[in-house]
ROMAR-250733 format. One record per residue: residue number from 1; residue in one letter; x, y, z of N, C-alpha, C in turn. Coordinates in pm, whole numbers. Layout:
+-----+----+--------+--------+--------+--------+--------+--------+--------+--------+--------+
:   i : aa :    n_x :    n_y :    n_z :   ca_x :   ca_y :   ca_z :    c_x :    c_y :    c_z :
+-----+----+--------+--------+--------+--------+--------+--------+--------+--------+--------+
: NUM :  a :      X :      Y :      Z :      X :      Y :      Z :      X :      Y :      Z :
...
+-----+----+--------+--------+--------+--------+--------+--------+--------+--------+--------+
// end
This chain:
+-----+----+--------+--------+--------+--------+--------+--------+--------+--------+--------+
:   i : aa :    n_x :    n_y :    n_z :   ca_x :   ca_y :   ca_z :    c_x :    c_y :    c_z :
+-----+----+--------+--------+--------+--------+--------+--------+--------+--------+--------+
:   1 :  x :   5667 :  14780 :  18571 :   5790 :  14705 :  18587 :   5834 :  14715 :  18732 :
:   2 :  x :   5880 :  14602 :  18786 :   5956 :  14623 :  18915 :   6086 :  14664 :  18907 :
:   3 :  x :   6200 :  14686 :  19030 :   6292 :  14696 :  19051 :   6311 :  14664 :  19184 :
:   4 :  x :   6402 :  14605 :  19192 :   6413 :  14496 :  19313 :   6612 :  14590 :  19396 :
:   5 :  x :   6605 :  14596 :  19514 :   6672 :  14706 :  19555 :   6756 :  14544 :  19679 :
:   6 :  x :   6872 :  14578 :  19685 :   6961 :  14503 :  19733 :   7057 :  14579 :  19814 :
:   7 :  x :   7061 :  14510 :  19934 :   7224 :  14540 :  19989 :   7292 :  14439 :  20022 :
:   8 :  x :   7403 :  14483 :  19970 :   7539 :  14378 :  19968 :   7655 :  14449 :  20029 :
:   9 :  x :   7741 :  14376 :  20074 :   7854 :  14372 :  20160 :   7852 :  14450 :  20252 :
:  10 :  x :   7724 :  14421 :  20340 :   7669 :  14431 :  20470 :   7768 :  14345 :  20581 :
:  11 :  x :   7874 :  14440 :  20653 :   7950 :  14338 :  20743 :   7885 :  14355 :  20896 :
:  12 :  x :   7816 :  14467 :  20958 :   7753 :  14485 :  21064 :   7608 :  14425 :  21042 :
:  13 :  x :   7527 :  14402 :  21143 :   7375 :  14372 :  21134 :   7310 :  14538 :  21132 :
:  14 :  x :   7266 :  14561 :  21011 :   7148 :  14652 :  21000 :   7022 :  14662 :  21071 :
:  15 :  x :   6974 :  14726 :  21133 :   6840 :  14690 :  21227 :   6730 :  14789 :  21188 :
:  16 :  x :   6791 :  14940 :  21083 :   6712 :  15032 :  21074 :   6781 :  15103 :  20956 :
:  17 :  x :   6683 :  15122 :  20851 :   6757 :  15166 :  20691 :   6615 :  15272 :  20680 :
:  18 :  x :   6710 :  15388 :  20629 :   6643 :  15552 :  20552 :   6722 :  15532 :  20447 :
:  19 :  x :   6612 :  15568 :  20295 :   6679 :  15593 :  20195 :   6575 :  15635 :  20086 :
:  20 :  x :   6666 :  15718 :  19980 :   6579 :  15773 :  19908 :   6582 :  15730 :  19756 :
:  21 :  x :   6473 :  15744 :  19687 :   6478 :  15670 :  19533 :   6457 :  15751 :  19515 :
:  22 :  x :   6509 :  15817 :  19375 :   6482 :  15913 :  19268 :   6413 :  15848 :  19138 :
:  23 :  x :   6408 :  15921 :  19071 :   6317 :  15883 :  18938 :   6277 :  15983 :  18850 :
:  24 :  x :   6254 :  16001 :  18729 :   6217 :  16103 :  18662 :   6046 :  16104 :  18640 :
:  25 :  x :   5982 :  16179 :  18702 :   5841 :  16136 :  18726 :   5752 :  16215 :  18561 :
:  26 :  x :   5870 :  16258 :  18469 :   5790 :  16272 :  18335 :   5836 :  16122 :  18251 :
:  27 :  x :   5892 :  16015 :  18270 :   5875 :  15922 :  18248 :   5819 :  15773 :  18295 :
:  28 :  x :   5824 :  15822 :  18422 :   5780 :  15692 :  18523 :   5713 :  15697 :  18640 :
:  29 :  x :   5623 :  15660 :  18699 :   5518 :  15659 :  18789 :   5514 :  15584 :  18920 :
:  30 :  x :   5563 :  15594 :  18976 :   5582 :  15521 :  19119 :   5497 :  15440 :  19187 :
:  31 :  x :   5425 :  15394 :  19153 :   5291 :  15313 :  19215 :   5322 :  15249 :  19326 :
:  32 :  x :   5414 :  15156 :  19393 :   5415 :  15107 :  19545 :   5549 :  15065 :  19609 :
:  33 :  x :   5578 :  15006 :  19699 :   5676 :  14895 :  19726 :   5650 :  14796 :  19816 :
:  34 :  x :   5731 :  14706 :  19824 :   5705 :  14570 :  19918 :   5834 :  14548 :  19970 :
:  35 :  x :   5830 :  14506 :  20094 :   5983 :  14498 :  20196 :   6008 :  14357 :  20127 :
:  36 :  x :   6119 :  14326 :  20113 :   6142 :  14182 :  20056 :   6228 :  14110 :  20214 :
:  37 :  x :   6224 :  14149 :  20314 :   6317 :  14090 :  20408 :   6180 :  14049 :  20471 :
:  38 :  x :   6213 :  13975 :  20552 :   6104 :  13866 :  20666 :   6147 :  13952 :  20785 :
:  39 :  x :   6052 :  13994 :  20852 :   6043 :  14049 :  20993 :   6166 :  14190 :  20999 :
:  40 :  x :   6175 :  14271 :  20839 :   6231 :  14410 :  20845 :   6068 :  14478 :  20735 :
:  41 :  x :   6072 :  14549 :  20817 :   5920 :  14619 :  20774 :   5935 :  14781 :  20731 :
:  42 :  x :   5835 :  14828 :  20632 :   5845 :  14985 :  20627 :   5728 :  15059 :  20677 :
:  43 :  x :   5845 :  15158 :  20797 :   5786 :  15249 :  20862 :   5756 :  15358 :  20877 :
:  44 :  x :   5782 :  15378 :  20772 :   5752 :  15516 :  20696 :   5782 :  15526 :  20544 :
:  45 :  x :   5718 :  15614 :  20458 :   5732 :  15614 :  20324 :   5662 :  15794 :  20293 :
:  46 :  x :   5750 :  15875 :  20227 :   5681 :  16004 :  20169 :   5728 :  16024 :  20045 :
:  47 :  x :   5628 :  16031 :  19964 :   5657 :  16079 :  19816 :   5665 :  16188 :  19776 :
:  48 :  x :   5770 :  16296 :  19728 :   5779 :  16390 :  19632 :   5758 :  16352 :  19545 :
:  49 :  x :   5799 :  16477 :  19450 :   5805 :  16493 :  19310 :   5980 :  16431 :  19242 :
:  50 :  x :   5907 :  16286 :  19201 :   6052 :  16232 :  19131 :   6129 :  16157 :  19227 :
:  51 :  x :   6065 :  16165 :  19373 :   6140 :  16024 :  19461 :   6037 :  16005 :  19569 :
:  52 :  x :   6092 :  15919 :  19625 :   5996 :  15888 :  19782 :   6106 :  15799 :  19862 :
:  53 :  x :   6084 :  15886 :  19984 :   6190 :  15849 :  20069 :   6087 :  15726 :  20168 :
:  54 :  x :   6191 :  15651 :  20202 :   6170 :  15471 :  20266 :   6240 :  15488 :  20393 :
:  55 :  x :   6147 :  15441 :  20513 :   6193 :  15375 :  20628 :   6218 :  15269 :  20651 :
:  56 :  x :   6262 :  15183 :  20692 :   6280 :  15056 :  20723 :   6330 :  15020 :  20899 :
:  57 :  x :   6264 :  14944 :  20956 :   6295 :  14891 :  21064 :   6280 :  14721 :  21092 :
:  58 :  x :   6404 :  14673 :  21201 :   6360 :  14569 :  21216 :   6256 :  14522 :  21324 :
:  59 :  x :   6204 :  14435 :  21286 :   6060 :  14390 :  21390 :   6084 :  14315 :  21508 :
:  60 :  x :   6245 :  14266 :  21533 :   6249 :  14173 :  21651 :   6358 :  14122 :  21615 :
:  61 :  x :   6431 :  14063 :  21692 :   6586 :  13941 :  21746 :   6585 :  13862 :  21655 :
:  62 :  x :   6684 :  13884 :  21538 :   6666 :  13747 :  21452 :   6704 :  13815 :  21279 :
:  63 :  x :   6599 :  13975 :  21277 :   6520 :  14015 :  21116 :   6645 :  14133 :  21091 :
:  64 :  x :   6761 :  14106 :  21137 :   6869 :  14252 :  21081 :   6941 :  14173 :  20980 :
:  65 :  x :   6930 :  14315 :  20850 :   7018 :  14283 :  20742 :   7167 :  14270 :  20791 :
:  66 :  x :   7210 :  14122 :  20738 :   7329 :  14087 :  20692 :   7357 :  14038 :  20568 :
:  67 :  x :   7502 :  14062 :  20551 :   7573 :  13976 :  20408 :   7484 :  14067 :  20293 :
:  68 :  x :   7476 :  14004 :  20176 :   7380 :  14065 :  20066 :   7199 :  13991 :  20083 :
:  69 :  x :   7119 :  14160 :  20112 :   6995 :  14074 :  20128 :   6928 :  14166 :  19992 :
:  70 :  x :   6835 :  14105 :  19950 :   6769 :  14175 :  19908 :   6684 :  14225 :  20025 :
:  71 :  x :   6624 :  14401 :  20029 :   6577 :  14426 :  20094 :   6398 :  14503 :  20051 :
:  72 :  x :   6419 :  14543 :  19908 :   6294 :  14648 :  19864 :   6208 :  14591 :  19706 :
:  73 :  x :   6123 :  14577 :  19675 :   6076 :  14593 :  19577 :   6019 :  14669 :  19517 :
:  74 :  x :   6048 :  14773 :  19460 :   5979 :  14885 :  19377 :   5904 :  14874 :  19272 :
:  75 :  x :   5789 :  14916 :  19283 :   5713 :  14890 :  19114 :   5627 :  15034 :  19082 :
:  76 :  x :   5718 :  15016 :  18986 :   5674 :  15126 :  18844 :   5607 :  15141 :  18730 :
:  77 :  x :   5563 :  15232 :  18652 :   5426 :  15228 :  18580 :   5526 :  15314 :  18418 :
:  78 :  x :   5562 :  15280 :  18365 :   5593 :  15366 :  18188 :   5531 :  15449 :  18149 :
:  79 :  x :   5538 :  15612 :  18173 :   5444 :  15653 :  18125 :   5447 :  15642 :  17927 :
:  80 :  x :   5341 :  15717 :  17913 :   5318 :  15705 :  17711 :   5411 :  15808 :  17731 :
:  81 :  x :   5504 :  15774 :  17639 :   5629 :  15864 :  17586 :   5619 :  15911 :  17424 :
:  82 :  x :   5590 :  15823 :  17374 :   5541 :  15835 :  17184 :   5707 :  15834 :  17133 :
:  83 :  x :   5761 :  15780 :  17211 :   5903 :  15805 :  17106 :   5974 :  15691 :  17272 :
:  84 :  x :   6090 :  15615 :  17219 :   6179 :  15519 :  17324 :   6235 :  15590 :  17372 :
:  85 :  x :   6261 :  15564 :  17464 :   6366 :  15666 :  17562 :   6423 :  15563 :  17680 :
:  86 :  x :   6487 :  15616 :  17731 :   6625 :  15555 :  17829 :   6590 :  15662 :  17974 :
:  87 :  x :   6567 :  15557 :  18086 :   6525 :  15656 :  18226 :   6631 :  15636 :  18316 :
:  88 :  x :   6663 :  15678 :  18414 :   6710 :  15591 :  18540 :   6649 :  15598 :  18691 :
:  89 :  x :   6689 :  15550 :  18731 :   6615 :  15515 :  18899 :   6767 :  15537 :  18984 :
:  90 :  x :   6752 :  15562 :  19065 :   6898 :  15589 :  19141 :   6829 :  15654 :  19327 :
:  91 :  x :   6971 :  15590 :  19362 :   6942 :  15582 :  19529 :   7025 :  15698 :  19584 :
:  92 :  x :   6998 :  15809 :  19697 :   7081 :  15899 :  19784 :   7054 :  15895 :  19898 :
:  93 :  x :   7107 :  15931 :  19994 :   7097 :  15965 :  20108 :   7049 :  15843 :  20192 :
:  94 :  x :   7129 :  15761 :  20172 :   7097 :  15614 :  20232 :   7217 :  15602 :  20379 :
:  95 :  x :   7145 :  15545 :  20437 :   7175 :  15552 :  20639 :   7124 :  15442 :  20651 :
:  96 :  x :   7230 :  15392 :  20722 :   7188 :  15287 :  20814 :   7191 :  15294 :  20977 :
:  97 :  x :   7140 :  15198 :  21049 :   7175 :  15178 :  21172 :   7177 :  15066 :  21212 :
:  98 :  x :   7282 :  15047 :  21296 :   7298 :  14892 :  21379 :   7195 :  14873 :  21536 :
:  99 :  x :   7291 :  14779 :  21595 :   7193 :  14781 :  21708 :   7216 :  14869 :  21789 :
: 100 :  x :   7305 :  14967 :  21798 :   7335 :  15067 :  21903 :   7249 :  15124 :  21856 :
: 101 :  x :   7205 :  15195 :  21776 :   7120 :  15308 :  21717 :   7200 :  15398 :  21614 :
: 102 :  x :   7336 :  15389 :  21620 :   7412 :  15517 :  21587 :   7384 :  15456 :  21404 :
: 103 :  x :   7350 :  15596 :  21313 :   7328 :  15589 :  21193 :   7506 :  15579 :  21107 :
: 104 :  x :   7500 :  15530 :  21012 :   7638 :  15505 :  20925 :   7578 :  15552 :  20801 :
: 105 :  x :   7617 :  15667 :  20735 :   7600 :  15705 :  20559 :   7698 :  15580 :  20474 :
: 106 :  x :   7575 :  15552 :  20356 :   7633 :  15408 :  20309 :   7656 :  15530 :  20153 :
: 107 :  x :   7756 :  15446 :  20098 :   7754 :  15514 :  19952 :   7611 :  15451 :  19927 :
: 108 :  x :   7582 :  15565 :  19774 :   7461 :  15560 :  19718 :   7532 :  15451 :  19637 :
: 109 :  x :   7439 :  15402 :  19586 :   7437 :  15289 :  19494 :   7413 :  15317 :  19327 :
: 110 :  x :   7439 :  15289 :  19235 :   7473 :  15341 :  19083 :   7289 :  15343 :  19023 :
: 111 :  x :   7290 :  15443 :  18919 :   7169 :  15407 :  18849 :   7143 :  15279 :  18775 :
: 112 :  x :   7010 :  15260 :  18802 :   6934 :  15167 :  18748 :   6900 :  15223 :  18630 :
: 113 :  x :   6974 :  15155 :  18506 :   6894 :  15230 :  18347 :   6802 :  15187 :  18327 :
: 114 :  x :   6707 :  15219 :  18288 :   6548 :  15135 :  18209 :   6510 :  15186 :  18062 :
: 115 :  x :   6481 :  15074 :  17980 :   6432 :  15125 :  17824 :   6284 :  15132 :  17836 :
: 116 :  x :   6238 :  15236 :  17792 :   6086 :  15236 :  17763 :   6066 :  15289 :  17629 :
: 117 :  x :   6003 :  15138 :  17564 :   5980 :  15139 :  17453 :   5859 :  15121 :  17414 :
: 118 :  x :   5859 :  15200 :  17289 :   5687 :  15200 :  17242 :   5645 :  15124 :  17182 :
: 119 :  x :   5576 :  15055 :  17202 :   5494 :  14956 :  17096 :   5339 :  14986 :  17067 :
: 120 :  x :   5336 :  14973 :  16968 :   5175 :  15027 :  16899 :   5111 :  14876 :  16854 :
: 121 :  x :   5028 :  14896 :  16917 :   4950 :  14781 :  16905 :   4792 :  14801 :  16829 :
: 122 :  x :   4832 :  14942 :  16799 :   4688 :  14976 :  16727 :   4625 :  14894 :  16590 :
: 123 :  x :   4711 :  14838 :  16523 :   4734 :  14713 :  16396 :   4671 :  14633 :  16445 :
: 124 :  x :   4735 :  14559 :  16537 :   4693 :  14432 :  16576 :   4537 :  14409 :  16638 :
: 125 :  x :   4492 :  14519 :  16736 :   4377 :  14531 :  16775 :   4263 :  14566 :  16647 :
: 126 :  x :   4346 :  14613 :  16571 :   4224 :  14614 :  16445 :   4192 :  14492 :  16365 :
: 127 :  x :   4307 :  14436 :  16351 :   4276 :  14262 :  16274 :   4233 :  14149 :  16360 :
: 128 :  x :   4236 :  14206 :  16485 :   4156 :  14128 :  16581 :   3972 :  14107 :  16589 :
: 129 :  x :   3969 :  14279 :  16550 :   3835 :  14337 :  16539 :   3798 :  14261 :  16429 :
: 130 :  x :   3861 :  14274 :  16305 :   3799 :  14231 :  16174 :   3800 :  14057 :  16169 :
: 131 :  x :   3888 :  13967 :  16262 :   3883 :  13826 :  16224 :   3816 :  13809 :  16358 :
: 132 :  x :   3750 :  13870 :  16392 :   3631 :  13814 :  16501 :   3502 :  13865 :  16449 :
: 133 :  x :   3488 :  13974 :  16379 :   3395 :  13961 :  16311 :   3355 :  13898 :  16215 :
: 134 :  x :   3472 :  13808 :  16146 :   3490 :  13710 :  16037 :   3429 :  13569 :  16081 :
: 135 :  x :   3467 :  13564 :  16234 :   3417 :  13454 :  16276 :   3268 :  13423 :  16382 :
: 136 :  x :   3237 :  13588 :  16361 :   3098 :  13556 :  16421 :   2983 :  13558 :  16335 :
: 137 :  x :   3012 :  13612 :  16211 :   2955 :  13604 :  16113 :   2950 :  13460 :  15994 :
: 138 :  x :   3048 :  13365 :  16019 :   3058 :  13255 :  15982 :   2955 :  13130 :  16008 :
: 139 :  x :   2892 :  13038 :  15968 :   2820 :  12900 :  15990 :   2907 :  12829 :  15909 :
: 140 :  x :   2915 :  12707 :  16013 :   3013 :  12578 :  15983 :   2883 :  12512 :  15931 :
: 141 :  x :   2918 :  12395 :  15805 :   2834 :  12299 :  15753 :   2860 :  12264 :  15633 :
: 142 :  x :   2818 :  12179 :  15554 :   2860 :  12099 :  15449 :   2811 :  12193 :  15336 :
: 143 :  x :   2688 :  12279 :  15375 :   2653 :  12357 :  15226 :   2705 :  12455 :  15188 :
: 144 :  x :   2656 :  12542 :  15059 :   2762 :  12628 :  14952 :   2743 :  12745 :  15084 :
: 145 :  x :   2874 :  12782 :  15041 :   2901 :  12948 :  15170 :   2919 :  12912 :  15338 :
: 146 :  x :   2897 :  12783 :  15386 :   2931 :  12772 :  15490 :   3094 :  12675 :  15560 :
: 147 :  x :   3137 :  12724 :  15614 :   3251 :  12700 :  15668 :   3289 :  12546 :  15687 :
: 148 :  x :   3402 :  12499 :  15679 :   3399 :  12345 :  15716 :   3405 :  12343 :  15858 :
: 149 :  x :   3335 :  12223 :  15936 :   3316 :  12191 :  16077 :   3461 :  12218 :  16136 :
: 150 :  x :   3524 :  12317 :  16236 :   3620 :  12289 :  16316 :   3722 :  12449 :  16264 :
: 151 :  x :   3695 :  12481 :  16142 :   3754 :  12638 :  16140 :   3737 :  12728 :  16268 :
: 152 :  x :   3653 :  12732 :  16273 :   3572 :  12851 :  16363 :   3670 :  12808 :  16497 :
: 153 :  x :   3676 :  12702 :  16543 :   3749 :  12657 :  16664 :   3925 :  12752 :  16649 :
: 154 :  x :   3898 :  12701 :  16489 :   4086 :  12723 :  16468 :   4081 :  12836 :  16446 :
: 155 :  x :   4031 :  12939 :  16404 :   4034 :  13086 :  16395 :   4023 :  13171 :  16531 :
: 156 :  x :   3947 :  13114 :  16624 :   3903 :  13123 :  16750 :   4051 :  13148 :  16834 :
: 157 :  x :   4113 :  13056 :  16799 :   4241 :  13013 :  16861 :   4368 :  13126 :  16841 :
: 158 :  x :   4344 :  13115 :  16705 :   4448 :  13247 :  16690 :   4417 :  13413 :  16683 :
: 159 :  x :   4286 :  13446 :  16694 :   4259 :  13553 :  16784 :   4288 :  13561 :  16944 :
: 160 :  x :   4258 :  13425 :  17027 :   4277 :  13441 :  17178 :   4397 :  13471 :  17194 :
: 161 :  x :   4503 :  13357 :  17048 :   4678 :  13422 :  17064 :   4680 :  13550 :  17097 :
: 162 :  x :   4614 :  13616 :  16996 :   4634 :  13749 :  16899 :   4638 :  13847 :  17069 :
: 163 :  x :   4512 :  13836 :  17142 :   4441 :  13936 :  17229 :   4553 :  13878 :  17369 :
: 164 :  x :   4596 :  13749 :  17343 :   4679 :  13765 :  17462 :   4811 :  13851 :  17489 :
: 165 :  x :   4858 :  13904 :  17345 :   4991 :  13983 :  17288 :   4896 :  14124 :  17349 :
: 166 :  x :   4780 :  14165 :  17312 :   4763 :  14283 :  17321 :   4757 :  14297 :  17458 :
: 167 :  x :   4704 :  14186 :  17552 :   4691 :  14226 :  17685 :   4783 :  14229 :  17781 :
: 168 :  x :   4919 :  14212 :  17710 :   5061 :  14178 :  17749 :   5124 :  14301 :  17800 :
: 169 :  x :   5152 :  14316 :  17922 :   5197 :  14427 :  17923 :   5330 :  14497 :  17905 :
: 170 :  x :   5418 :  14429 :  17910 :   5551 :  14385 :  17835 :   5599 :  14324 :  17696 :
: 171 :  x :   5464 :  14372 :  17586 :   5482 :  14290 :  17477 :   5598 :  14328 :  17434 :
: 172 :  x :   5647 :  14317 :  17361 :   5743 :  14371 :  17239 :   5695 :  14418 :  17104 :
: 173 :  x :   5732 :  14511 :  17010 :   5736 :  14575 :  16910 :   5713 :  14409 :  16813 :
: 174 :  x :   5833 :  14351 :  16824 :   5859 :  14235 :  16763 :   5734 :  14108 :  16765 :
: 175 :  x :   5697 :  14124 :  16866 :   5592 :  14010 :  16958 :   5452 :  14036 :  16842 :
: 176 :  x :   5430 :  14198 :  16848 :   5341 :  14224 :  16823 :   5321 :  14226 :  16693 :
: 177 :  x :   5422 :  14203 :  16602 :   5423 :  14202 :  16477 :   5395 :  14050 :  16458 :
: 178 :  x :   5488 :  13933 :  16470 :   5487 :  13806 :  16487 :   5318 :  13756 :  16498 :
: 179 :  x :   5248 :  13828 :  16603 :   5106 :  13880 :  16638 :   4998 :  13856 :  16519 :
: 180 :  x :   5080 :  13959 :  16453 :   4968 :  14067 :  16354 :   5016 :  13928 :  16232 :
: 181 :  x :   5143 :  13860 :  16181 :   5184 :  13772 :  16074 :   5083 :  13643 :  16123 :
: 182 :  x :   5067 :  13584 :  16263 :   5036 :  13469 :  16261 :   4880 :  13495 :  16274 :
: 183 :  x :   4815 :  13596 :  16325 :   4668 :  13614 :  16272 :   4643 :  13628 :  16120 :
: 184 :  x :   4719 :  13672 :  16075 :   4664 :  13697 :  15888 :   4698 :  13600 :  15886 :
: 185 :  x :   4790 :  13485 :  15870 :   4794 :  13386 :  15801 :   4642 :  13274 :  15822 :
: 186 :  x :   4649 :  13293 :  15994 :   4505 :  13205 :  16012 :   4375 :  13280 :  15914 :
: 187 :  x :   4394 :  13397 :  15920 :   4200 :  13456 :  15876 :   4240 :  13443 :  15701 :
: 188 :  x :   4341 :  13444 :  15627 :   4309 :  13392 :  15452 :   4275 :  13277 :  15501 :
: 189 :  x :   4369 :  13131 :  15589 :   4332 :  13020 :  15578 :   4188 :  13007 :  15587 :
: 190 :  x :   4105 :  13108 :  15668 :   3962 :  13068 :  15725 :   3848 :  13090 :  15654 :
: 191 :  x :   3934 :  13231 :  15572 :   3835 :  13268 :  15448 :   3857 :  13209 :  15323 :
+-----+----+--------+--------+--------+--------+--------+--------+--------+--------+--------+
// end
């Protein structure tokens, strides 16, 4: 999941931003970020345990935060929890600087809540298994035991549904059930 990091009611031009993200690193995994401003770049980045502190500078005459910019994109990884839980993400020790150089402490900014919820998809990947083996084991044709011309297409179809839910990485609990109802209904129709 991303999280997309903003500053607003920026009345000076920003030219140079330090700041730190927290995180609970037994629920969530920090994998990267991306500067979202045009010509403000990051110039440094160090990760602890549970945050990683961000440099930011501007690149030239023109690229200083004003007004509300978005400035950061954060992306994060869910770890397996086996049970839902509720995380947050939250900002400290955030500084700015203008064009003099001189740094300004900005309030921190409120937590970011996140739901990480479990979905088991272990169901669905199994009736996937069994109505693809239903359908590779099938011959379409007019004689006794073989399939009518054009099933196989239509069974085909609602497995690719089926495997696109599983490869979803944001499915839902709900999704995946809906999933698991509209594949059984196709594999009685097929059998």
């Amino acid at each position: 999941f991303d999280v997309s990091y903003v500053l607003s009611n920026v009345t000076e031009s920003v030219y140079a931003l330090d700041q730190t993200i927290h995180y609970d690193p037994a629920q969530v995994e920090f994998l990267s970020v991306d500067a979202l401003k045009s010509g403000f770049s990051i110039v440094g980045q160090k990760e602890g345990e549970g945050q990683v502190r961000i440099l930011m500078a501007s690149t030239g005459i023109g690229s200083a935060i004003t007004g509300t910019t978005p400035v950061l994109k954060l992306h994060f990884k869910a770890k397996a929890a086996g049970q839902n839980l509720t995380s947050s993400i939250f900002l400290t020790d955030v500084a700015v600087a203008g064009e003099n150089g001189i740094e300004t402490t900005v309030s921190n900014g409120s937590a970011f809540k996140i739901q990480i919820m479990v979905v088991d998809k272990a169901a669905l990947q199994a009736l996937i298994t069994r109505a693809q083996a239903s359908h590779d084991a099938a011959v379409e044709g007019a004689g006794i035991g073989k399939y009518p011309v054009g099933s196989k297409a239509t069974l085909q179809a609602a497995i690719n549904s089926a495997k696109a839910v599983v490869n979803q990485g944001g499915a839902s609990q709900e999704q995946v059930k809906q999933a698991i109802d509209e594949l059984q209904v196709a594999l009685q129709a097929f059998t």
